[in-house]
N, C-alpha and C positions, 0 to 999 in steps of 0.2 A: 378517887381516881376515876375518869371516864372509860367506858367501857364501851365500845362497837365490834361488830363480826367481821369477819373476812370480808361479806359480802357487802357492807354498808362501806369500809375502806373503798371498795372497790367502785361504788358511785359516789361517795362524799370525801373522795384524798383530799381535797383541799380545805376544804372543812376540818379533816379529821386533826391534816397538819397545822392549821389556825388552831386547834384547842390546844397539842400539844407545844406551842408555843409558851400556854401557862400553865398546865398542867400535863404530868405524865398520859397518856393514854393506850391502855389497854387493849388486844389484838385478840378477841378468842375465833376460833373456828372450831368449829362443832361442837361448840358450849365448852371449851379447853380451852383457857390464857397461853397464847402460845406467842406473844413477844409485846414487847413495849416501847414506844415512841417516845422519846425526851425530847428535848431542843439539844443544840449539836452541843453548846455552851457547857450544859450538863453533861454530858458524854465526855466532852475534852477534862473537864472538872474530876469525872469518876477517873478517869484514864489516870489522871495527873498523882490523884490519890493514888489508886495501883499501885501505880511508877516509882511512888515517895515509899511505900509501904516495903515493897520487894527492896529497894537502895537501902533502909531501916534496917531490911532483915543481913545484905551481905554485909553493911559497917557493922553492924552486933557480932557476926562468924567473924570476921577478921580481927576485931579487937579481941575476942576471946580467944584467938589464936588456933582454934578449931579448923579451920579452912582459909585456905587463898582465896584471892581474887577469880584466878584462871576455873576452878573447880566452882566456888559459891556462881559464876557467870555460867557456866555448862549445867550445873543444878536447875538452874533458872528456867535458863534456856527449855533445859529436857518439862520442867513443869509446866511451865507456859506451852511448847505443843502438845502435853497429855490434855489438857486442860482446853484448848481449841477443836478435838478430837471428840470430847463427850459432847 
């Protein structure tokens, strides 16, 4: 994975978003990876997993008859904003 600073973003974006086209590219500032660049493709891809992953888990509650819809959807909910928050 490519690796640039805050500060090289900051003159080479164009560049940097040309590389993340084929590869992931890594964001440190002040020698800390503090975010990373995909193509959007990728991003809608992870998203999709997510989305598939979370639906996985409320068909599993409901078949086992542990929880509803209404409650497994407010579970969700309540994880997904703890989770936006950190």
């Amino acid at each position: 994975m490519k690796t640039v600073t805050a500060t090289e973003l900051k003159t080479k974006t164009g560049e940097t978003l040309d590389a993340a086209q084929k590869e992931p590219v890594s964001i440190e500032k002040n020698g800390r990876a503090v975010a990373v660049i995909i193509p959007q493709a990728e991003y809608e891809r992870f998203t999709r997993l997510e989305n598939d992953y979370w639906m996985s888990r409320i068909e599993s509650a409901e078949a086992s008859g542990y929880i509803g819809v209404e409650a497994t959807h407010a579970l969700i909910k309540d994880r997904l904003k703890k989770n936006a928050k950190s």
